[in-house]
C-alpha positions as CSV (number, residue, x, y, z in Angstrom):
1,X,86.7,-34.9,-92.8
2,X,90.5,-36.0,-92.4
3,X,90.7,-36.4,-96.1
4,X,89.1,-33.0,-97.2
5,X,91.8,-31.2,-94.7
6,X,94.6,-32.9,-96.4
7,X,93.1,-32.1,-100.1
8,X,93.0,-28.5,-98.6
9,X,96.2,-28.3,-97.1
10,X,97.4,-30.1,-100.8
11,X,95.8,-27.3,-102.7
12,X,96.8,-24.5,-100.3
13,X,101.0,-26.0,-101.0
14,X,100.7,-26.3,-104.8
15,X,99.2,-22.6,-104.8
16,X,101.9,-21.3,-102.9
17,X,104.2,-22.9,-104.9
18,X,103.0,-21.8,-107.9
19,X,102.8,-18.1,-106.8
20,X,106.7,-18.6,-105.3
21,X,107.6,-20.1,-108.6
22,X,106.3,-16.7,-110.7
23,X,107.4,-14.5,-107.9
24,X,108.9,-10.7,-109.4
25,X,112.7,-10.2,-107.8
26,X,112.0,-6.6,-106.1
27,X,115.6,-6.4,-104.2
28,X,118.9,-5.2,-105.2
29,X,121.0,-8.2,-106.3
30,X,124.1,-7.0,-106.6
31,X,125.6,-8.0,-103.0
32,X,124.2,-11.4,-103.1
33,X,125.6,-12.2,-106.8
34,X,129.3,-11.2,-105.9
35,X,128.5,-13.1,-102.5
36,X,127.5,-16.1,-104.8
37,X,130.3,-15.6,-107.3
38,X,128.6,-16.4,-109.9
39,X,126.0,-14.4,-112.3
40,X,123.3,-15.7,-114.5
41,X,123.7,-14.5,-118.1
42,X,120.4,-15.3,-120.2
43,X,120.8,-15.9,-124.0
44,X,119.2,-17.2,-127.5
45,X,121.8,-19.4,-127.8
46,X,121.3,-19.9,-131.9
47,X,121.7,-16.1,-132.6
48,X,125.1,-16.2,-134.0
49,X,127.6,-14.5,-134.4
50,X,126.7,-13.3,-130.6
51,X,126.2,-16.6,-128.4
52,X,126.0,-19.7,-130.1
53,X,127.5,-23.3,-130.0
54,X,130.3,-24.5,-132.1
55,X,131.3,-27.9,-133.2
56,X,132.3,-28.9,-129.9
57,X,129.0,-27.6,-128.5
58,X,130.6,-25.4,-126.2
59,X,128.7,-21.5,-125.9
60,X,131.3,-18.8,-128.3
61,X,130.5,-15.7,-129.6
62,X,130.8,-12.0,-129.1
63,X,128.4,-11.4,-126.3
64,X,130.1,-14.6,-124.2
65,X,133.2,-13.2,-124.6
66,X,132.3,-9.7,-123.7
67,X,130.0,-11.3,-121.0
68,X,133.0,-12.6,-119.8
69,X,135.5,-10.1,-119.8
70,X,132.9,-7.9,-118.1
71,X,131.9,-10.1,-115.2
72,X,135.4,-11.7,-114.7
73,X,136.6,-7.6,-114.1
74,X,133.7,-6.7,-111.4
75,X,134.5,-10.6,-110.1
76,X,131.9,-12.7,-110.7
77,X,131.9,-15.8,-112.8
78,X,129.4,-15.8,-115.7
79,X,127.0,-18.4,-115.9
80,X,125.6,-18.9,-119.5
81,X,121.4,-19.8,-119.5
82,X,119.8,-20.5,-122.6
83,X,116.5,-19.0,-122.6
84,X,113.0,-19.0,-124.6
85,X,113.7,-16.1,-126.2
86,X,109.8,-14.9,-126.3
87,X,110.2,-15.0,-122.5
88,X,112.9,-13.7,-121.7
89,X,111.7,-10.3,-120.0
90,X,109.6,-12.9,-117.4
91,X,112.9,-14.9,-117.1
92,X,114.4,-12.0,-115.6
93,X,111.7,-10.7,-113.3
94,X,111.0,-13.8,-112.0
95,X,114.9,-14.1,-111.2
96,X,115.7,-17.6,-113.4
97,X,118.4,-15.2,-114.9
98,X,120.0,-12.3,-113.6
99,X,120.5,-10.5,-117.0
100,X,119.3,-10.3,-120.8
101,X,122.9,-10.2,-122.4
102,X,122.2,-11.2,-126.3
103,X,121.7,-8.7,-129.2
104,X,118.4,-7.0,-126.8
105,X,117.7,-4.0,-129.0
106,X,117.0,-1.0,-127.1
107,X,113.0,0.2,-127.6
108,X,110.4,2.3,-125.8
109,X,108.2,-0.6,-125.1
110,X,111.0,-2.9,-123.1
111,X,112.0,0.2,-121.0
112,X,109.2,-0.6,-119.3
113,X,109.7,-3.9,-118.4
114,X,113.9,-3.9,-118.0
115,X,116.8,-1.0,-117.7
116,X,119.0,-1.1,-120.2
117,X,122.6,-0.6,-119.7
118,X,124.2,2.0,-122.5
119,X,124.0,1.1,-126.0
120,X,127.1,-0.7,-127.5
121,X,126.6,-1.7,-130.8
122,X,124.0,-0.7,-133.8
123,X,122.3,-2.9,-136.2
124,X,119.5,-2.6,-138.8
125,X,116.3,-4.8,-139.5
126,X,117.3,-6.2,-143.0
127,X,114.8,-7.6,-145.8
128,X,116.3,-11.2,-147.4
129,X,114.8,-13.1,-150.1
130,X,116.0,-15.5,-152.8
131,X,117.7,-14.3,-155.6
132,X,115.6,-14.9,-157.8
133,X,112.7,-13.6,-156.3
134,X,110.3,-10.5,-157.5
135,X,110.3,-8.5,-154.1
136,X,112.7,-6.1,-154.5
137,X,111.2,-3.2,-152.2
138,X,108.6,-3.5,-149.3
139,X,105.9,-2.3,-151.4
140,X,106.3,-5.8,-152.6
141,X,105.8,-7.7,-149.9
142,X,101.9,-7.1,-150.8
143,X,100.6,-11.2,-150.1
144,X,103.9,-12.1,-149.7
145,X,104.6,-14.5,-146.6
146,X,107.2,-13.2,-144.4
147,X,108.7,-14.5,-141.6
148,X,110.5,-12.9,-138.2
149,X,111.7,-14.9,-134.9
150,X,109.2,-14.7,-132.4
151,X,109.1,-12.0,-129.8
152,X,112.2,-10.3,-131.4
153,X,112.7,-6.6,-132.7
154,X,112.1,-7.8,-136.1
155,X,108.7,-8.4,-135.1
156,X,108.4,-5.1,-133.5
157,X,110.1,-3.0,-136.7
158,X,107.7,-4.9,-138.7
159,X,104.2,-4.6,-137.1
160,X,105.4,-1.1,-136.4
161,X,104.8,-0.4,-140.2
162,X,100.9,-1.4,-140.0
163,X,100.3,-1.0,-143.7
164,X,103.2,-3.5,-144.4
165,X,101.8,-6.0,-142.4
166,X,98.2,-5.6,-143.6
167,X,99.0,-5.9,-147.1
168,X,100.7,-9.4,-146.3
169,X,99.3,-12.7,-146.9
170,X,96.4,-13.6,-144.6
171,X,97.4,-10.1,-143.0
172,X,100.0,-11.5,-140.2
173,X,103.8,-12.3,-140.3
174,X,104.8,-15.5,-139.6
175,X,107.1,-16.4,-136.5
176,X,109.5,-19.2,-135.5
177,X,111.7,-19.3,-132.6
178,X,115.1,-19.6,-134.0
179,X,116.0,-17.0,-136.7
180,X,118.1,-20.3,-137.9
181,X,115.0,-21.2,-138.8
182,X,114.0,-18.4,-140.9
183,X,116.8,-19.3,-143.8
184,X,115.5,-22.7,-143.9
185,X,111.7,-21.8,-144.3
186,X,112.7,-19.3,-147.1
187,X,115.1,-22.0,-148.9
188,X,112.1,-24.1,-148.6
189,X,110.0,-21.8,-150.8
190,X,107.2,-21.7,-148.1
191,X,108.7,-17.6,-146.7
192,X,109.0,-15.3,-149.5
193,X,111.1,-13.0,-147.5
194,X,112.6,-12.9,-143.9
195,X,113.7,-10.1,-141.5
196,X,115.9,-10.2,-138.9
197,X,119.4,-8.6,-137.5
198,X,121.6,-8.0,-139.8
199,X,125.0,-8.7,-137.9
200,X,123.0,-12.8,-137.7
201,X,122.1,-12.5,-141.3
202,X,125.5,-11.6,-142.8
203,X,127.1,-14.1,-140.5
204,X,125.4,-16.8,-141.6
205,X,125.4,-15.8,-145.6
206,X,129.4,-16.4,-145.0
207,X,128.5,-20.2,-144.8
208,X,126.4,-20.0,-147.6
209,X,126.5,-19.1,-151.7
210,X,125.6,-15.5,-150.8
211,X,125.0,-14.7,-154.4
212,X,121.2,-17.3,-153.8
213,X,120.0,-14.7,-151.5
214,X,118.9,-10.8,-152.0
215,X,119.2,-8.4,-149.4
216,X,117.0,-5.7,-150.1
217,X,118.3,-1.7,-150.5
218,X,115.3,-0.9,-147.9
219,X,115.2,-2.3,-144.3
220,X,113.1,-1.7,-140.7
221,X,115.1,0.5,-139.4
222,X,118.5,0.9,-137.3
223,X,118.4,0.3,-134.2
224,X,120.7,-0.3,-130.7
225,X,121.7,-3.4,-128.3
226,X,121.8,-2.5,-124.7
227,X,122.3,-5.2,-121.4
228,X,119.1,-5.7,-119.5
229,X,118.6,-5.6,-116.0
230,X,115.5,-5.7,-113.5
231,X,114.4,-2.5,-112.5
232,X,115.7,-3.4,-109.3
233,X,119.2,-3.9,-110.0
234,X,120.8,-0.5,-109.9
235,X,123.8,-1.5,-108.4
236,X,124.4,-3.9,-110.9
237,X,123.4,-1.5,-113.7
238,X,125.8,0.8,-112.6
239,X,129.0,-1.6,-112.2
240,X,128.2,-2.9,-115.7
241,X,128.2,0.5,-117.4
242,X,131.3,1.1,-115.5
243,X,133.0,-1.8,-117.0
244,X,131.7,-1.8,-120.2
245,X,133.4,1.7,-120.5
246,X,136.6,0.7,-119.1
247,X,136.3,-2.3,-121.7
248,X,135.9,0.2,-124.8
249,X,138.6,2.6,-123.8
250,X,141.3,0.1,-123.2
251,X,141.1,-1.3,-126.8
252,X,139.4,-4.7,-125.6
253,X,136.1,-4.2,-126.6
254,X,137.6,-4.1,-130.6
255,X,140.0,-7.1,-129.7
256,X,136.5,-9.5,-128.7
257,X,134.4,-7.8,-131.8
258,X,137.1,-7.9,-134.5
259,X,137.3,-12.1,-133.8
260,X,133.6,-12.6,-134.7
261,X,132.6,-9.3,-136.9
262,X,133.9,-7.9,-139.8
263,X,132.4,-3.7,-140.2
């Protein structure tokens, strides 16, 4: 009898642990993050030229700096998290990271999951294959394998087009979690074509012999990045938006994009 008590009382702890461990952050933040000095910034920390690492493995790019300029000016200290980037609307709500700050395209379908701050910066959903390769339009992507990180607005952009996905081979894109990863599947011959951000794309053709590749005249659309905070945090919303204005009409915002980005 002493034994089946404890193996309840066992069972009763790892439940509540598990339901602590996935519990949703309902409160407004903001007071307890400047109390704390320090907020959580999660990233994909691979998507350059936003947040990635450099040779000394320390976190650079656009978005850290911004990150930081931002965070430093309402006075916190910004604490970079590198996420799972297919979960990173769970990291948030569960309260592992305190904001989505890494090329987070605005859509319909994350609205309803996150707020988004005001959009900053555009980008487009771009089509890259070899050089030497016969797609030239999406029309013929028709049992072509393509590839898109997983969970990203690439994947949404594409699926969105449901002909262009069922005209594919086997009928499904194929994912990986680092968009890295995409150039090195289609050097590989195994992806006929890739999608994915074209600010990433362009970045990394720099480091490569651009004239290999073919970036195609049609895309997936344009699209917007936006910050991304809990539904909660309107405090925090608000102060961000604030900044990120003051930020843009002081010159600053240019200064950051100009050492990373080339229009």
């Amino acid at each position: 009898m002493k034994m089946k008590k404890i193996i309840t009382l066992l069972m009763g702890l790892m439940l509540l642990a598990g339901c602590s461990g996935n519990a949703k952050v309902e409160e407004d933040s903001f007071d307890a993050i400047v109390e704390k000095g320090e907020i959580v910034v999660g990233l994909d920390d691979t998507f350059v030229p936003m947040g990635f690492r450099n040779q000394a493995g320390e976190l650079v790019g656009f978005h850290v700096d911004l990150a930081k300029e931002i965070f430093e000016r309402i006075g916190v200290t910004p604490k970079f998290q590198p996420i799972d980037w297919s979960l990173k609307e769970s990291e948030l709500n569960s309260g592992n990271i305190d904001v989505i700050f890494n090329g987070y395209t605005i859509t319909e379908a994350r609205k309803e999951k996150v707020n988004f701050s005001d959009p900053y910066m555009d980008n487009t959903q771009i089509i890259i294959t070899m050089a030497d390769s016969d797609i030239y339009s999406k029309r013929d992507l028709k049992d072509k394998v393509v590839s898109v990180q997983k969970e990203s607005s690439a994947y949404d952009a594409v699926t969105s087009e449901e002909d262009v996905v069922t005209n594919l081979k086997n009928g499904e894109l194929i994912t990986f979690d680092s968009n890295l990863d995409l150039f090195l599947d289609l050097e590989s011959g195994r992806s006929d074509a890739i999608v994915l951000d074209e600010v990433l794309a362009r970045y990394v053709l720099l480091s490569k012999n651009a004239d290999e590749y073919r970036i195609l005249d049609e895309n997936f659309g344009e699209e917007e990045y936006g910050i991304g905070f809990r539904k909660s945090d309107v405090t925090l919303l608000e102060r961000v938006i604030e900044t990120l204005e003051q930020i843009k009409a002081d010159g600053t915002f240019e200064e950051i994009k100009r050492v990373y980005i080339n229009d």
